[in-house]
BADREN-907400 format. One record per residue: y, z negated, x negated of N, C-alpha, C in turn. Coordinates in steps of 0.2 Angstrom, whole numbers, plus 5000, padded with zeros to 4 digits. Atoms other than C-alpha are relative to their C-alpha. Layout:
<nodes>
YZXYZXYZX;...
</nodes>
This chain:
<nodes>
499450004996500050005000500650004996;499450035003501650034994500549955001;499650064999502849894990500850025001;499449994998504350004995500050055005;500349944994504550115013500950025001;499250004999506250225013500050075005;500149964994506750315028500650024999;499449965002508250445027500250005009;499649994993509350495045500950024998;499149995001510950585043500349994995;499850045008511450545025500049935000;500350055001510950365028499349984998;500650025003509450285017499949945003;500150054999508650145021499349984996;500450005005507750065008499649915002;500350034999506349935012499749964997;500550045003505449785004499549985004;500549994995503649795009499449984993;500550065005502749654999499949965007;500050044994502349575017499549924999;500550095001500949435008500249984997;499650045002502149384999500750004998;499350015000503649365006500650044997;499949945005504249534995500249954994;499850045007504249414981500150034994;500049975003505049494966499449994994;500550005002503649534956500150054991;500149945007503449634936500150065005;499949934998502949774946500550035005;499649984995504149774962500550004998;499449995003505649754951500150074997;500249935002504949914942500250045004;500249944993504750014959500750005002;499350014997506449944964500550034996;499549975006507449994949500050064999;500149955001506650154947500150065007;499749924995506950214965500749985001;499649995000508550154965500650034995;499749965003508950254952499950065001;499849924999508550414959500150015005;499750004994509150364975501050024998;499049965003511150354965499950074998;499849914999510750534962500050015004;500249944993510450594977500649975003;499250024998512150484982500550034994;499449965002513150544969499850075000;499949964997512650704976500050015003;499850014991513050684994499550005003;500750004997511350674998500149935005;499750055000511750495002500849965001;499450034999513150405011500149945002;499950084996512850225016499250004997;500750035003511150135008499949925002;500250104999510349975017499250004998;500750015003509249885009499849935005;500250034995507949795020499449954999;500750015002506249725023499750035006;500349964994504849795032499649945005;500450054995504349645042500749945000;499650044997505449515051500049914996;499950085002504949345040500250004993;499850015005505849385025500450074995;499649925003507249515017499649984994;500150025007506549415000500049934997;499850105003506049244993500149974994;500150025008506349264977499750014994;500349965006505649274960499149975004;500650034996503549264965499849944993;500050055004503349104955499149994999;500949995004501349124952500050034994;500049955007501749254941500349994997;499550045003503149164935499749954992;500350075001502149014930499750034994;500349965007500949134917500150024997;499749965004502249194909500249984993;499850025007502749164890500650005000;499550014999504449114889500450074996;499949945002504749284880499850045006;499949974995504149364894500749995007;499450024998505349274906500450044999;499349975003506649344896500150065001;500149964997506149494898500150025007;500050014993505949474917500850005002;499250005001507649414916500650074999;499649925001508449584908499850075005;500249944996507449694919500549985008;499650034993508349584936500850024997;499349955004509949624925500050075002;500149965001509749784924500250025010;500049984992509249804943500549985006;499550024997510649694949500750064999;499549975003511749804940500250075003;500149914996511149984947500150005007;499950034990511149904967500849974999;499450044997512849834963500750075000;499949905001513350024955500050035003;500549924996512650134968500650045002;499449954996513950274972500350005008;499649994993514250244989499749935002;500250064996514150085002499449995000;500550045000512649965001500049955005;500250064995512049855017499449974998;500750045000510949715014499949975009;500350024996510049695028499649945003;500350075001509449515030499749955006;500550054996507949445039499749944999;500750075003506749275037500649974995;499650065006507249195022500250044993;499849975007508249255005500249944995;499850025006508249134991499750024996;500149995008508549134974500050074998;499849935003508349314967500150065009;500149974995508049374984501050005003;499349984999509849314988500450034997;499649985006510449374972500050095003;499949964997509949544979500450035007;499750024996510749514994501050014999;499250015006512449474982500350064998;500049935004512249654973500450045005;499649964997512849724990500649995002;499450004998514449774996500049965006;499950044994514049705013499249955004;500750054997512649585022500349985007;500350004992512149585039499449945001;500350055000511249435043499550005005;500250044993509949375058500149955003;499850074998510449245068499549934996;500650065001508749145063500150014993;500049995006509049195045500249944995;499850045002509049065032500150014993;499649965008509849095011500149954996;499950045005510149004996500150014995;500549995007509948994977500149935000;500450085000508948834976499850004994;500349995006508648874958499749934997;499950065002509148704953499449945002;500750015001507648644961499549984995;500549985003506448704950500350004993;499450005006507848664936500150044995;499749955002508248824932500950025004;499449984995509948904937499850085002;500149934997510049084946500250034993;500049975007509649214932500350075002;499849915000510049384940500750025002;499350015000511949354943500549975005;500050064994511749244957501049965000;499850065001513049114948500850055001;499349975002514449244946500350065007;500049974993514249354961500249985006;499950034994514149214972500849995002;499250035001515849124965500450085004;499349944997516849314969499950015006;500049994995516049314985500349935004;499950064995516349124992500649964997;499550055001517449054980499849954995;500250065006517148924963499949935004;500350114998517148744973499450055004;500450004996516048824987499350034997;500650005004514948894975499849954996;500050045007514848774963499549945007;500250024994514448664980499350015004;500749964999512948794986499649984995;500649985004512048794970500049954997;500250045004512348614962499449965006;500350064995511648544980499450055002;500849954999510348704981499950005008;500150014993510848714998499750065005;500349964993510048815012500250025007;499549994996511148885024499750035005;500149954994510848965040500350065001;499649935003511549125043500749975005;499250044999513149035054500249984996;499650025002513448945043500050024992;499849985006513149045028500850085001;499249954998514649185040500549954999;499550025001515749045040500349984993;500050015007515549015021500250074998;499749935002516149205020499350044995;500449975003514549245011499450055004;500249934995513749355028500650025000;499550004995515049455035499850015008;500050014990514249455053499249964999;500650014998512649395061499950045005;500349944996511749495073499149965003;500550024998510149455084499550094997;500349945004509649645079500450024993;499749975007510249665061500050074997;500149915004509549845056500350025007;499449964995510549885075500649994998;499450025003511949805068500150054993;499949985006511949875051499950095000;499949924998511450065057500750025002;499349984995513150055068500450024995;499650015003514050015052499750044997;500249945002513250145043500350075003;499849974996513550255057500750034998;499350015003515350225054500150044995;499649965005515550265036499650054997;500449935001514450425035500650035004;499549984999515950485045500950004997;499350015005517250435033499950054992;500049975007517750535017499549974994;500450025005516350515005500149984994;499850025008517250524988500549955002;499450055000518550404996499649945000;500250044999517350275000499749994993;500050005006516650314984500549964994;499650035004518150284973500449935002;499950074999518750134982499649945000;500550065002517150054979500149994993;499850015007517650094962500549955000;499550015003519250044962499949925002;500250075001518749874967499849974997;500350045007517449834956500149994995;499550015009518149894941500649945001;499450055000519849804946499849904999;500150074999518949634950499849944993;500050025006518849574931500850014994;499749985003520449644927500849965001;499250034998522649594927500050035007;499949994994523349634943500350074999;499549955003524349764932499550075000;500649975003522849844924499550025007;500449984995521849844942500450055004;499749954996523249944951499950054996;500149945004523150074937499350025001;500649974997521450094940499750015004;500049994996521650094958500650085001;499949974999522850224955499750094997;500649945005521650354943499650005004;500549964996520450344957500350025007;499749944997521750394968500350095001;499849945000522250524960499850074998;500749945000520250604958500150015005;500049954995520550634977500550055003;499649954998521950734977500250054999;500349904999521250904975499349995001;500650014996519850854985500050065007;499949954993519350994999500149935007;500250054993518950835011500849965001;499450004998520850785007500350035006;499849964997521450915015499750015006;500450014994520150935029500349935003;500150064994520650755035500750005003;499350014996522350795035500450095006;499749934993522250965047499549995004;500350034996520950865057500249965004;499650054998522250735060500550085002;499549994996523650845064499750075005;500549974993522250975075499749965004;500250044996521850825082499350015003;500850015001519850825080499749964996;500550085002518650735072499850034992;500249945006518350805052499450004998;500550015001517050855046499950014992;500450025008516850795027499350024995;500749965005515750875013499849974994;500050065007516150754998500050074995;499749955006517050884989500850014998;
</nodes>
């Protein structure tokens, strides 16, 4: 069986974890499978193949529980280490991907599983959903960029507060914590709609804006507008420029090519 199941529809992907006996526990080999289809999935987005990518699970008790700590447990702490730079790696290409990323989030996501979760631009919760990094638990800390992802999304005290007390959130009160941005009794309905959405929006523009974010997010506020302003100024000999702006004043709906 494979431990990954991806469905296409209109230039949206949807990519699955489908380890269901274990929880899609991240594993040697699933980090493999996942790394290496999400690198030929960013091609096929940065060739318009792809315009919104959720990432999900194929069953309902778990978008991800984390690192599978059986396998853990047999490891030579040089392996670890390794394990460690391959979840780097994979964090890094899921946080990169050319175009919008939904994590789509069912059951439970801790520890590497939330970190996957973190990597995207957006999350979509289920009401019943439960999230964390518990690392500290098992007296580790979050290794895949959990510690540094989480702070950009929620904030330094309230991260600092998640992951010294290894808290476990529900999905309410992981939205009010800004770490969802919605809950949903149907997630993958919810997170299609929003998909929906932006496969209708200028492709290269959600593109570069996704740039312009991440790059800037590390940067002076000086230094980040200059870099918000160089990837404004790749879209303007764009053909889809121009189509949005004789769809606005013919008053129709555009039809965008990502050129």
């Amino acid at each position: 069986m494979t431990q990954l199941i991806i469905e296409r529809d209109n230039h949206i992907c949807s990519l699955k974890l489908n380890r269901p006996e274990k929880l899609n526990a991240l594993s040697w080999d699933l980090i493999d499978e996942l790394t290496l289809t999400l690198k030929e999935l960013a091609k096929e987005a940065t060739e318009g193949k792809i315009r919104c990518l959720l990432l999900g699970s194929s069953n309902h008790k778990a978008f991800c529980a984390g690192a599978d700590l059986k396998e853990r447990m047999a490891m030579t702490e040089e392996k670890v280490v390794q394990t460690l730079d391959k979840l780097k790696l994979l964090m890094g290409i899921l946080d990169d991907f050319p175009t919008p990323t939904i994590a789509v989030m069912e059951g439970i996501a801790f520890g590497g599983g939330l970190e996957l979760a973190l990597a995207c631009d957006l999350r979509v919760a289920h009401v019943a959903a439960s999230m964390g990094l518990t690392e500290v638990n098992l007296a580790i800390i979050p290794g895949a960029g959990g510690t540094q992802r989480l702070t950009r999304i929620v904030g330094e005290a309230k991260s600092k507060r998640m992951i010294f007390l290894a808290e476990k959130l529900n999905s309410q009160d992981a939205h009010k914590e800004g770490l969802v941005h919605t809950t949903s009794p149907d997630p993958w309905k919810k997170a299609l709609h929003w998909a929906g959405e932006l496969v209708l929006k200028g492709p290269l523009a959600l593109r570069f804006a996704k740039e312009a974010i991440s790059s800037g997010r590390s940067l002076s506020i000086e230094e980040a507008i200059d870099v918000e302003r160089a990837c404004y100024m790749r879209l303007l000999s764009s053909e889809d420029r121009i189509e949005g702006l004789k769809a606005f004043i013919e008053k129709r709906s555009p039809a965008y090519k990502g050129h």
